[in-house]
C-alpha positions in Angstrom: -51.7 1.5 -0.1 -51.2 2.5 -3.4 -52.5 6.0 -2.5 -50.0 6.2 0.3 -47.5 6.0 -1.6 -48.3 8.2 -4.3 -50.3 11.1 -2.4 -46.4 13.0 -1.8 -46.5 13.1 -5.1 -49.5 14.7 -6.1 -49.6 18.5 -6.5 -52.8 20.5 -6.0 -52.4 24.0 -7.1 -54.4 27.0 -6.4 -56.1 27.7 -10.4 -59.4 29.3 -11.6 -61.2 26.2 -11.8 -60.9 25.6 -8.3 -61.1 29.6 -7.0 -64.3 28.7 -4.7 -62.3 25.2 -3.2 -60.7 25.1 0.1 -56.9 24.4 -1.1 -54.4 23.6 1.8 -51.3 25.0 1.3 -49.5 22.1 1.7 -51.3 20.3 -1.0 -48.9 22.3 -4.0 -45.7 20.8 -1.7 -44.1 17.3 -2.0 -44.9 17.0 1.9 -46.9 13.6 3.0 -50.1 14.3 4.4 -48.6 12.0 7.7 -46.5 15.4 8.4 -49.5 18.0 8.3 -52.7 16.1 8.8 -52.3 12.8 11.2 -49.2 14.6 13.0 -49.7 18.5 12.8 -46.1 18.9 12.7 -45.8 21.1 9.9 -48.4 23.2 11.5 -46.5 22.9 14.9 -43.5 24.6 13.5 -45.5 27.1 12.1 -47.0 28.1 15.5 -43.7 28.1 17.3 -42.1 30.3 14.0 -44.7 32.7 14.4 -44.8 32.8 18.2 -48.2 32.1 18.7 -49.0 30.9 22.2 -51.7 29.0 20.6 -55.2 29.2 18.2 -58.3 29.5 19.5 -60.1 27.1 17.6 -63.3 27.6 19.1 -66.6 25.3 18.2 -66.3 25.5 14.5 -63.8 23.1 12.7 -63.9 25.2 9.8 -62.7 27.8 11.4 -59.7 25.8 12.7 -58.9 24.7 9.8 -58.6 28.6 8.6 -56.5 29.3 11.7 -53.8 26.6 10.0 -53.8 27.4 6.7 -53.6 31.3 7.6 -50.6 30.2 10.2 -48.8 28.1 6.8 -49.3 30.8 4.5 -47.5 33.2 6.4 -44.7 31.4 7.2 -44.0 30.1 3.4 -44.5 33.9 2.8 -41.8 35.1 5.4 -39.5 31.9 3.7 -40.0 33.2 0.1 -39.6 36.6 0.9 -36.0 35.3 2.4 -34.9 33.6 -0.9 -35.4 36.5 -3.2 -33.6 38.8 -0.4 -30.8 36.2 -0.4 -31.2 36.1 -4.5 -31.0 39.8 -4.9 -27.6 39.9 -2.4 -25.7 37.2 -4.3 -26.2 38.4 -7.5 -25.8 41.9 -6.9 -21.9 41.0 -5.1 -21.2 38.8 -8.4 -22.1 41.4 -10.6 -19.8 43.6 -8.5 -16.7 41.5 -8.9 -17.0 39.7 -11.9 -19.8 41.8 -14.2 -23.6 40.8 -15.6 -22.0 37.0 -15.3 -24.4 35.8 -12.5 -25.7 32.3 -14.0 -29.2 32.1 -12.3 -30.1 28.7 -13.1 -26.8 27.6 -11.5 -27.7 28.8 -8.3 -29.0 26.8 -5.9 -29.4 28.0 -2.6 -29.5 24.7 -1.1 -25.7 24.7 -1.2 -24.5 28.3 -2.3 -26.0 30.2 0.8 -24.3 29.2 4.7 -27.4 28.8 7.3 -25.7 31.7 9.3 -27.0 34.0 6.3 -30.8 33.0 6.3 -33.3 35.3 8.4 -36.6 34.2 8.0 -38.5 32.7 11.1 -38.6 29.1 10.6 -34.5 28.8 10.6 -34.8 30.5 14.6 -35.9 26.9 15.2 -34.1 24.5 16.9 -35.4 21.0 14.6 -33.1 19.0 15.8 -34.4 19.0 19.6 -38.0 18.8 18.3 -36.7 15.3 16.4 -34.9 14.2 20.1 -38.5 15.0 21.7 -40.6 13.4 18.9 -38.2 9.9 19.0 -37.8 9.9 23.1 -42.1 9.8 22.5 -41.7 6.6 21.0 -43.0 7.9 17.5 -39.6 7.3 15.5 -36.6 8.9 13.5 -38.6 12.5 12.0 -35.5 14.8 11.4 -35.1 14.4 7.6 -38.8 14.8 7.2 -39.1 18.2 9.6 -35.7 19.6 7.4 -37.9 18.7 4.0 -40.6 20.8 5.6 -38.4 24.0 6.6 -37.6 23.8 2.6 -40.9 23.3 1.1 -41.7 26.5 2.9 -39.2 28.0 1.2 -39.0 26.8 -1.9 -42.3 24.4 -2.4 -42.5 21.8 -4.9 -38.9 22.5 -5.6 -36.4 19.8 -7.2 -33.3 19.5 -5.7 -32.0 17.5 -8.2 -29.9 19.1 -11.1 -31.2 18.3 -14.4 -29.4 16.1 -16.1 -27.2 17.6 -19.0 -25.5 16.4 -21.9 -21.6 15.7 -21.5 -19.6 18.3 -24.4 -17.1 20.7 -24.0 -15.7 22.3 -21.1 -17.3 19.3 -19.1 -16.3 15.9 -20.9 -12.5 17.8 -21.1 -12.0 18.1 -17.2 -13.9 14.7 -16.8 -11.3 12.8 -19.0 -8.1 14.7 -18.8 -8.7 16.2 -15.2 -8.0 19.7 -16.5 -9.3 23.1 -16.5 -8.6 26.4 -17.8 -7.0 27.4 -15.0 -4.3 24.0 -15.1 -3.8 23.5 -18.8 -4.2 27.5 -20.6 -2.6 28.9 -24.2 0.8 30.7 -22.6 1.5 27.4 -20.1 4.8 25.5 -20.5 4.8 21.8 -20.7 7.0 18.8 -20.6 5.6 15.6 -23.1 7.3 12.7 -24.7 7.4 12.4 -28.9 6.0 9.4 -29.7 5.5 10.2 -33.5 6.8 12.1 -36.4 4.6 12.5 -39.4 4.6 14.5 -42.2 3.2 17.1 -41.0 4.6 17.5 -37.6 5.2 15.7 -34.5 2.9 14.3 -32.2 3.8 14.4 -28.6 2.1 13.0 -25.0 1.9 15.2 -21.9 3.8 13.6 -19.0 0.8 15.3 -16.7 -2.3 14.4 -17.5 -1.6 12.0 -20.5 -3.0 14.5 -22.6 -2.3 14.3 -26.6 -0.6 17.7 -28.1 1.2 18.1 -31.7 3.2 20.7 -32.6 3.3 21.2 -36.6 6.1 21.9 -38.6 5.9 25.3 -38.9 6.2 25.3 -34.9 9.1 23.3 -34.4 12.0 25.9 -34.9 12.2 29.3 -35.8 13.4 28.8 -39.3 12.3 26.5 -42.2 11.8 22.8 -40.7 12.0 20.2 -43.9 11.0 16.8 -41.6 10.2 16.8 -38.0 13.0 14.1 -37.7 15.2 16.9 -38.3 14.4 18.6 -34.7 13.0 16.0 -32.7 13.2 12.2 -32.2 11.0 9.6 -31.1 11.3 9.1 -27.2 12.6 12.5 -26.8 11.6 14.9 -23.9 11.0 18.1 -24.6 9.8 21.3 -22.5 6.5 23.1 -25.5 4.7 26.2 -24.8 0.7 25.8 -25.4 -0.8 28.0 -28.2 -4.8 26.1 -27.8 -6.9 23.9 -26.4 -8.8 22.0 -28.4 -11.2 20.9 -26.3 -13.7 19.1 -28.8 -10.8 17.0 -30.2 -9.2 16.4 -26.4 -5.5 17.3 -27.7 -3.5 20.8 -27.7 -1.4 22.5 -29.8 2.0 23.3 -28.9 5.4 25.2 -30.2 8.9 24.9 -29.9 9.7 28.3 -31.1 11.8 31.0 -29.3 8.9 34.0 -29.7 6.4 32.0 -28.6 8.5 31.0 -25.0 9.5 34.8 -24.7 5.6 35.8 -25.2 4.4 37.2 -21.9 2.1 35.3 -20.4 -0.7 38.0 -19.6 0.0 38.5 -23.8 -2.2 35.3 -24.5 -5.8 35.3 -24.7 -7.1 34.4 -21.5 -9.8 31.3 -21.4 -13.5 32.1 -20.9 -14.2 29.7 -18.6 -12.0 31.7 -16.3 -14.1 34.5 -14.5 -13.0 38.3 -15.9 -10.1 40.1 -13.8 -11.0 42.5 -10.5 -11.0 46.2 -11.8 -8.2 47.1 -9.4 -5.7 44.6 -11.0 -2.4 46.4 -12.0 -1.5 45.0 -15.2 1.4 47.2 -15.5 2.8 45.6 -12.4 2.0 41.9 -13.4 3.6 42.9 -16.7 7.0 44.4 -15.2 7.1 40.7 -13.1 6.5 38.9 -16.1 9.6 40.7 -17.7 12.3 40.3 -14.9 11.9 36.7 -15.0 12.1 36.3 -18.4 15.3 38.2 -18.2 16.6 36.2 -15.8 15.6 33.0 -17.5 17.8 34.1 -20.7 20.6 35.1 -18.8 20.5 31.5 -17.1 20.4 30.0 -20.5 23.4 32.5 -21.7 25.4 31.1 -18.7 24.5 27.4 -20.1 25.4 27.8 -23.6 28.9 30.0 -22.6 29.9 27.2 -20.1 29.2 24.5 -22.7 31.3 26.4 -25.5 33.8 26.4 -22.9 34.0 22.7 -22.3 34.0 22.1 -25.4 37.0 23.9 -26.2 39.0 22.3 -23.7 38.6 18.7 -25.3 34.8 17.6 -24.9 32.1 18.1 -27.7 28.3 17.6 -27.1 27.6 15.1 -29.0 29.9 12.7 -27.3 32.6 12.0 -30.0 35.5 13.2 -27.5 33.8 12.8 -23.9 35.0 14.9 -21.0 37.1 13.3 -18.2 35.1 12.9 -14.9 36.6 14.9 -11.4 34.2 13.3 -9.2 33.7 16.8 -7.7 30.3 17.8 -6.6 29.8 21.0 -8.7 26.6 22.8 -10.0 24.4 21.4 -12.9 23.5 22.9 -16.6 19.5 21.9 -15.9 17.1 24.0 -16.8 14.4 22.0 -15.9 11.8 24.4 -13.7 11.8 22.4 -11.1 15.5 22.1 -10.3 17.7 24.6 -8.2 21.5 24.9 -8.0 20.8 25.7 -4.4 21.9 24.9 -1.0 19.6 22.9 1.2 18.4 25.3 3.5 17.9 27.3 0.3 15.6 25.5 -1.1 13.8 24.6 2.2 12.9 28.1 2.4 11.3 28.1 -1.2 9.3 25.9 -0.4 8.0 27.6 3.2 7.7 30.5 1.1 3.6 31.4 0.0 4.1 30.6 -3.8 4.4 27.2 -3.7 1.3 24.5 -2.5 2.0 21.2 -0.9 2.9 18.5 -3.0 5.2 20.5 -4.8 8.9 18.9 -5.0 12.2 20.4 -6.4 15.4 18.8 -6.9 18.9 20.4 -6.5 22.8 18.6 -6.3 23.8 16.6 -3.4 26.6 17.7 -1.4 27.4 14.6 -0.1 28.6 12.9 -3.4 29.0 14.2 -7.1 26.3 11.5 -8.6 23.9 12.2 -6.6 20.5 14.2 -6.4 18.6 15.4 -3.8 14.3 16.0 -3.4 13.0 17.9 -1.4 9.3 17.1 -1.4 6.9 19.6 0.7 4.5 16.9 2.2 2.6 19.2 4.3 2.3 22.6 5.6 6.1 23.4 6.9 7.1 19.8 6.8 9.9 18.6 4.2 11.0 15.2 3.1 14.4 14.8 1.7 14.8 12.1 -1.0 18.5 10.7 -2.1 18.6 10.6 -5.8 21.7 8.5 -7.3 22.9 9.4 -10.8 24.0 6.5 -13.5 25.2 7.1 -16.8 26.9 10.7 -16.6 28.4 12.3 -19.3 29.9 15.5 -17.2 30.2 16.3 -13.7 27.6 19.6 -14.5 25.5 17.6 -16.5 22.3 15.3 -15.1 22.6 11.2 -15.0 20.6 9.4 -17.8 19.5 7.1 -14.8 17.8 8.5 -11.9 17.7 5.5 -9.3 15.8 5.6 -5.9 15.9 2.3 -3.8 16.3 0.2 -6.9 13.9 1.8 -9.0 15.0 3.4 -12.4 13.7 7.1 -14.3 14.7 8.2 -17.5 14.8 11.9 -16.3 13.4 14.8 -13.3 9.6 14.6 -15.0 9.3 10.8 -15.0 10.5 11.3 -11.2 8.2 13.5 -10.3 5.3 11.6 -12.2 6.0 7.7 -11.4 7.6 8.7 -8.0 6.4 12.5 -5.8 3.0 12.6 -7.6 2.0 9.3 -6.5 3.0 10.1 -2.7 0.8 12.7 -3.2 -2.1 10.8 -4.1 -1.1 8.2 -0.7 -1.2 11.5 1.4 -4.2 12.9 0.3 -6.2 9.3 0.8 -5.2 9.0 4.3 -5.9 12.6 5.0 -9.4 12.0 4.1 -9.4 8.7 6.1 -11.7 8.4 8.9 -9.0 7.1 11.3 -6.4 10.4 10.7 -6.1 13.1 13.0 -4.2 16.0 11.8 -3.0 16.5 16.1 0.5 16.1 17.9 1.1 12.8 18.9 0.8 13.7 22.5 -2.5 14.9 21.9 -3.1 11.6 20.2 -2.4 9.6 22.9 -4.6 12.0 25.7 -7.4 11.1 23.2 -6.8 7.4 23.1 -6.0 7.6 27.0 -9.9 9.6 27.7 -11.0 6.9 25.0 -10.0 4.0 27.0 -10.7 5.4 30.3 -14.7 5.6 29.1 -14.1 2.2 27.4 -11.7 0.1 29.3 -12.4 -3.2 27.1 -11.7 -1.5 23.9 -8.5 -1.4 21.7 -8.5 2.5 19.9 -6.2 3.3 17.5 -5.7 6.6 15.4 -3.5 7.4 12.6 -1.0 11.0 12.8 1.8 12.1 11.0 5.2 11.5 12.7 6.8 14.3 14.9 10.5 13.0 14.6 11.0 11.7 10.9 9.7 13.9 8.2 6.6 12.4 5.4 6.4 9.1 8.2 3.1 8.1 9.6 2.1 7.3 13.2 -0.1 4.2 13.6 -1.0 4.9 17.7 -2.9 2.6 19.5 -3.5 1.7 23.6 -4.6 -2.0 24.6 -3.9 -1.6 28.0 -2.8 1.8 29.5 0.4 2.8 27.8 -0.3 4.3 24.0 2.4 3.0 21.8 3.1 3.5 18.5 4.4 2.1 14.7 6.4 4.0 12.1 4.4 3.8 9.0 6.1 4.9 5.8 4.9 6.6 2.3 5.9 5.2 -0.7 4.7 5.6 -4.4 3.5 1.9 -4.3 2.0 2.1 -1.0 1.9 2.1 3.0 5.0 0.8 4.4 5.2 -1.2 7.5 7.9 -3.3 8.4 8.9 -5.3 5.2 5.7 -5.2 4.0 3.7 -2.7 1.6 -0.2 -2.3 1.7 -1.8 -0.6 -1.1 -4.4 1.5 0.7 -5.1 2.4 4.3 -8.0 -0.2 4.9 -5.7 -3.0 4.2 -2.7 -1.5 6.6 -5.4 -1.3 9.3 -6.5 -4.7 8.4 -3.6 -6.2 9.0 -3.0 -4.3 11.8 -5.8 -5.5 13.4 -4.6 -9.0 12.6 -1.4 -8.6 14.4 -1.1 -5.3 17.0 2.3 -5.7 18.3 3.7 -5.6 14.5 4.0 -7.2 11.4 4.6 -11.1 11.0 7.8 -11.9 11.1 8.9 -15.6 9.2 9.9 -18.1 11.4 13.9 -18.8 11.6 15.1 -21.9 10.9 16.6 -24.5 13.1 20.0 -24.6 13.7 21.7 -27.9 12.3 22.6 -30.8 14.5 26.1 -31.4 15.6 26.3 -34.7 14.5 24.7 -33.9 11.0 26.8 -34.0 7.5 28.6 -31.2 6.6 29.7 -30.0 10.3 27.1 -28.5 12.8 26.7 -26.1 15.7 29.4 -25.4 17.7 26.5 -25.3 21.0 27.6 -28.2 23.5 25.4 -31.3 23.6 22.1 -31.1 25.8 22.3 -33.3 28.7 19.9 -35.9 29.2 16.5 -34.7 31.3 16.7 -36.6 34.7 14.1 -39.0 34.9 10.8 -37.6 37.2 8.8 -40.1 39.0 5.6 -40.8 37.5 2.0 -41.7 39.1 2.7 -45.7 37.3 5.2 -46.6 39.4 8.9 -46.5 39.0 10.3 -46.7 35.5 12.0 -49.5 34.3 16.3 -48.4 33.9 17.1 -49.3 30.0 19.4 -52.6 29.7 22.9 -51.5 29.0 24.3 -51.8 26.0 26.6 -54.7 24.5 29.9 -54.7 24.6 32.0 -56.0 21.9 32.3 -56.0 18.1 31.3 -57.6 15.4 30.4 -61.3 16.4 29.9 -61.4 19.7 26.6 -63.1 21.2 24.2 -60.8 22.7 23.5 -60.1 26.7 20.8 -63.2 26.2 23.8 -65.6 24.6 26.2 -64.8 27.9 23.4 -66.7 30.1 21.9 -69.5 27.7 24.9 -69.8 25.2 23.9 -70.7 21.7 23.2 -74.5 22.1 21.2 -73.4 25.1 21.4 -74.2 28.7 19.5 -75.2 31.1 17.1 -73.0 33.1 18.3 -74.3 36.4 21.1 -72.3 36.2 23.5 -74.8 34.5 26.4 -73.7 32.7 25.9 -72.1 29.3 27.8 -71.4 26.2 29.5 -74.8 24.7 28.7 -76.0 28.3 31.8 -74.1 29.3 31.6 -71.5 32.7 31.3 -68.3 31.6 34.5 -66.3 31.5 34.6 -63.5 33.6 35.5 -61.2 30.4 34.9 -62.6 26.9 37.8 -64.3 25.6 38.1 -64.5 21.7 36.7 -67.7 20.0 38.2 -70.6 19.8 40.7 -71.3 16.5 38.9 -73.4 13.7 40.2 -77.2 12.9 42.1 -76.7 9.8 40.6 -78.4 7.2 41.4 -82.2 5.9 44.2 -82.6 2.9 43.2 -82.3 0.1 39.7 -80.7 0.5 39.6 -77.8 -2.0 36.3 -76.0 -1.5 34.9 -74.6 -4.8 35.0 -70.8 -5.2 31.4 -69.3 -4.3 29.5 -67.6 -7.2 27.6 -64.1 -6.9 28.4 -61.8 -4.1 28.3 -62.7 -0.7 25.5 -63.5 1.4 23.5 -60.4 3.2 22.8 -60.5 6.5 20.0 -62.1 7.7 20.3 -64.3 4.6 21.1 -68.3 4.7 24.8 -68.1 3.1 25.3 -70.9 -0.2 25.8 -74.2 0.1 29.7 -73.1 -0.2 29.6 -72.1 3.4 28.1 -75.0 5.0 30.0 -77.0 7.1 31.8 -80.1 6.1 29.7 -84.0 5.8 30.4 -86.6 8.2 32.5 -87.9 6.4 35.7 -85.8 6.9 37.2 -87.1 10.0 37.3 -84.7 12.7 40.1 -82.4 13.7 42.8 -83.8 16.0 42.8 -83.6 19.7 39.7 -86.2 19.9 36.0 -86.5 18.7 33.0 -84.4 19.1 32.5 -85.9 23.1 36.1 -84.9 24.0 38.8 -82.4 23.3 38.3 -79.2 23.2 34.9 -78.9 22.1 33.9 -80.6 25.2 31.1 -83.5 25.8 28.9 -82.6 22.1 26.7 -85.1 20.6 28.0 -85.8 17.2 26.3 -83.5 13.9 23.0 -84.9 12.7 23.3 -86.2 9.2 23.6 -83.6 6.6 24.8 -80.5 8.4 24.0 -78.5 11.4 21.1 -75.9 10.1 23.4 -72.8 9.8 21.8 -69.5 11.6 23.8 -66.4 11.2 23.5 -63.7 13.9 22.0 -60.7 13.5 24.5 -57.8 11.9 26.1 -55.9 15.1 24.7 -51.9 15.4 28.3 -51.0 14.4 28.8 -52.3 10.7 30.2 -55.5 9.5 34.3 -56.0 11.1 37.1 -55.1 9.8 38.3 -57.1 7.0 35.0 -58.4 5.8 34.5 -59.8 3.1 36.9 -62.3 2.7 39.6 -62.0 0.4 39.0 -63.9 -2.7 35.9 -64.6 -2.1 34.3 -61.8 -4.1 
């Protein structure tokens, strides 16, 4: 085992110790043994690189053996040969363009030379199809280890790892700021942030990048500078010009003064990491360029200062003390910010169609709809322009820019903060679903024919593909097909995420995820009932539901619901009509003070007035709750009063009644009516 393992590792070169030894020539490569001994694959592609039908091995295994290594041998000749032909080419155009520059330890042919530009024999070969045959033999997956042979032929016992090397300089610099000579170069302007004034300048924080510059005193103005708190505050932003890179201390150094921004740029000393320029360049030409912009730059700035002397004789000052009266008129901006344009929309469209610009880039110019507003136009792809409403707070002038820039409720100091908290992270959402797996860069139509073929070859799958959006400008298309109609959702881009619906996803997997979750659309929250009509506070004006109609059911017949009672407060349930409340009879007797029953219900009888001189004594506490046995107050007289006129309890008008037992009939009080207690109650005086 252990000598399975390690053999590929082991490296048997041809030396004068061993000059009478057999060596096989794929002993001094980092081949297995399995490939050229057990399998004879190694030696296979050999045969078929050389075209030889086949070798006549005869009786002697010896001379077989001879036969293969002669077969190898010229084969990792013809590859060698190859590499120092291809060696010899690329060096010999890079000295051509860019001088004796050619790094030869850098160059790895691995990854700097196509496979349409190798020649030698063994790259005729189809490897690919011999893998198919080898796994459709039942011998397994072979491919990566026939590719490893074509390039141990070439270059044998070869690395193709880089050696590792120390982090310092040009290196550690792009790996923690994420620039290069070619993004962040002496001659470059730049926009940072002051967030300290010392004595001996001012340090300062690029808005791109986050990189740390200072600017000494001596570079803060063109004439004597005392304190740095005389030119610059803290939390100002200003627009430096880079004199160097420091690239061992991760910081640059910048300037404020007026020779350095009217320096030429081809006048500063151009970084070594960049390669030389061609031979053919016309300097003079960049040069005469380089001076018509700078002239129109200072005229632009003339205009600026001559239209602010003007305003300011007319009643406004700059720094605020008599402030300008506002028009409301949409009118063109003092900005010179590089990225902003007093400029028409179609204007600016076409400057950013036009070859000097790259995608991503945005630039911002008045509104013509409204005076306080901005407008970006942000080039999201190739010929494809998303126009962003900008609204301006805090103005000081109608030419001048708003202190607050304010795009669907959130706030930016000023154009670079926009461009850095809001268009560069747009950027970054485009570029991560670009390089998504589910993206297409097609038409939509040709989308959908893709998910139609798709479905027709899979009819119980659910495909899905994301595209950019045809109709609205920096939108996504999220197409799917379930059955056989594609459809479609509108995704949007924002610097926070992937908008769909009301909700925002961070990255594309979660948008997909959730998409997956619900197809037809994000969730949307349940609404909530509308209130009852008989609830507090009014109700729905919908009419009331009528009752369902009873349906037969399998038990039998339901039972109707009794009716309900009729009456008020005091009068003796359905059950009390029947068997009165002394009770009747069950043989059908009369009921109810053994009276007939009325056909309606007549009001109670009048009370006996009580006997002279009976003063009952005034009840304590509140009254009695129903279902409660009322105080002794309330009970009804002894025996002993006499009883009221119009005869005893066996005539009159309380009909044939046994006479009270002694001490009281047990008082019962109904049960409290569904309606509330009657009108009047409780007594008066009795509270």
């Amino acid at each position: 085992v252990v000598f399975t393992n390690s053999v590929a590792f082991l490296r048997i070169r041809d030396i004068d110790r061993l000059n009478n030894q057999f060596l096989f020539p794929l002993d001094d490569t980092r081949l297995h043994p399995d490939v050229y001994t057990r399998n004879n694959w190694a030696v296979k592609i050999a045969i078929d690189a050389l075209e030889l039908e086949s070798l006549d091995l005869g009786d002697d295994a010896g001379d077989a053996e001879d036969l293969k290594a002669r077969a190898l041998r010229d084969v990792m000749q013809d590859s060698r040969n190859e590499v120092q032909r291809l060696f010899d080419a690329t060096k010999a155009e890079w000295e051509g363009l860019y001088g004796p520059t050619f790094d030869i330890a850098g160059w790895n042919p691995r990854e700097d030379v196509p496979a349409e530009r190798w020649r030698d024999k063994v790259e005729e070969l189809d490897l690919d199809t011999f893998a198919d045959m080898i796994e459709q033999s039942g011998l397994g997956k072979w491919l990566s280890h026939l590719v490893m042979i074509k390039w141990e032929f070439r270059l044998p016992f070869e690395d193709p790892r880089k050696p590792m090397e120390p982090l310092a300089g040009d290196k550690l610099f792009r790996l923690l700021t994420g620039e290069t000579d070619l993004t962040l170069c002496p001659g470059k302007e730049v926009t940072g942030r002051v967030f300290r004034n010392g004595d001996f300048g001012s340090r300062v924080k690029l808005l791109e990048g986050d990189v740390p510059g200072f600017i000494p005193l001596r570079n803060l103005a063109d004439t004597h500078v005392e304190s740095a708190e005389d030119i610059v505050k803290v939390g100002d932003v200003i627009t430096a010009i880079v004199t160097e890179v420091k690239k061992d201390h991760m910081c640059v150094d910048l300037s404020l003064k007026m020779e350095h921004f009217r320096k030429l740029p081809s006048s500063w000393e151009r970084p070594k990491g960049l390669p030389p320029l061609d031979m053919s360049f016309d300097k003079t030409a960049a040069m005469r360029v380089e001076q018509s912009k700078n002239k129109a730059r200072e005229a632009h700035l003339a205009k600026i200062r001559e239209n602010s002397a003007r305003r300011s004789q007319q009643g406004g000052t700059e720094n605020g003390d008599t402030p300008l009266e506002r028009t409301g008129r949409v009118t063109r901006r003092t900005c010179t910010h590089p990225a902003f344009r007093n400029a028409k929309h179609a204007e600016v469209d076409n400057e950013l169609r036009s070859a000097d610009t790259i995608v991503g880039d945005a630039l911002v110019r008045p509104s013509n709809r409204v005076a306080d507003s901005l407008a970006v136009h942000w080039l999201v792809r190739p010929g494809c322009i998303r126009v962003i409403e900008v609204t301006e707070k805090d103005k000081e002038r109608d030419d001048s820019i708003g202190k607050k820039l304010i795009i669907k409720g959130e706030v930016y100091g000023d154009i670079d903060e926009l461009i850095g908290r809001y268009v560069d992270p747009m950027n970054a959402r485009v570029q991560d679903v670009q390089h998504h797996r589910k993206f297409l860069d097609m038409l939509e139509d040709d989308v959908d024919h893709k998910l139609r073929e798709l479905k027709k070859k899979q009819p119980g799958g659910v495909f899905y593909f994301l595209c950019w959006n045809e109709s609205h400008p920096g939108y996504l298309s999220l197409r799917y097909i379930m059955n056989k109609t594609a459809r479609s959702h509108h995704i949007g881009i924002s610097p926070d995420g992937y908008v769909w619906g009301k909700e925002t996803y961070v990255d594309v997997e979660r948008l997909l995820n959730e998409f997956k979750k619900n197809p037809h659309g994000p969730k949307i929250a349940a609404r909530p009932a509308p209130p009852s009509s008989s609830g507090m506070g009014g109700g729905s004006s919908q009419p009331p539901r009528k009752p369902a109609e009873s349906k037969p059911s399998r038990w039998g017949s339901r039972p109707a619901p009794p009716p309900p009672a009729a009456g008020g407060y005091g009068a003796p349930p359905a059950a009390a009509a029947q068997a009165g409340w002394g009770g009747g009879d069950s043989s059908g007797g009369s009921g109810g003070w053994n009276q007939p029953p009325p056909p309606s219900r007549p009001p109670p009888p009048p009370m006996p007035p009580p006997p002279q001189g009976f003063q009952p004594p005034p009840p304590s506490g509140p009254p009695p709750s129903f279902g409660q046995p009322p105080p002794s107050q309330f009970r009804p007289p002894p025996p002993s009063v006499p009883p009221p006129s119009g005869g005893g309890f066996g005539n009159g008008a309380y009909g044939n009644q046994p006479p009270p037992p002694p001490g009281g009939y047990n008082y019962q009080q109904p049960p409290p009516p569904p309606g509330g207690p009657p009108p009047g109650y409780p007594p008066q005086g009795r509270h």
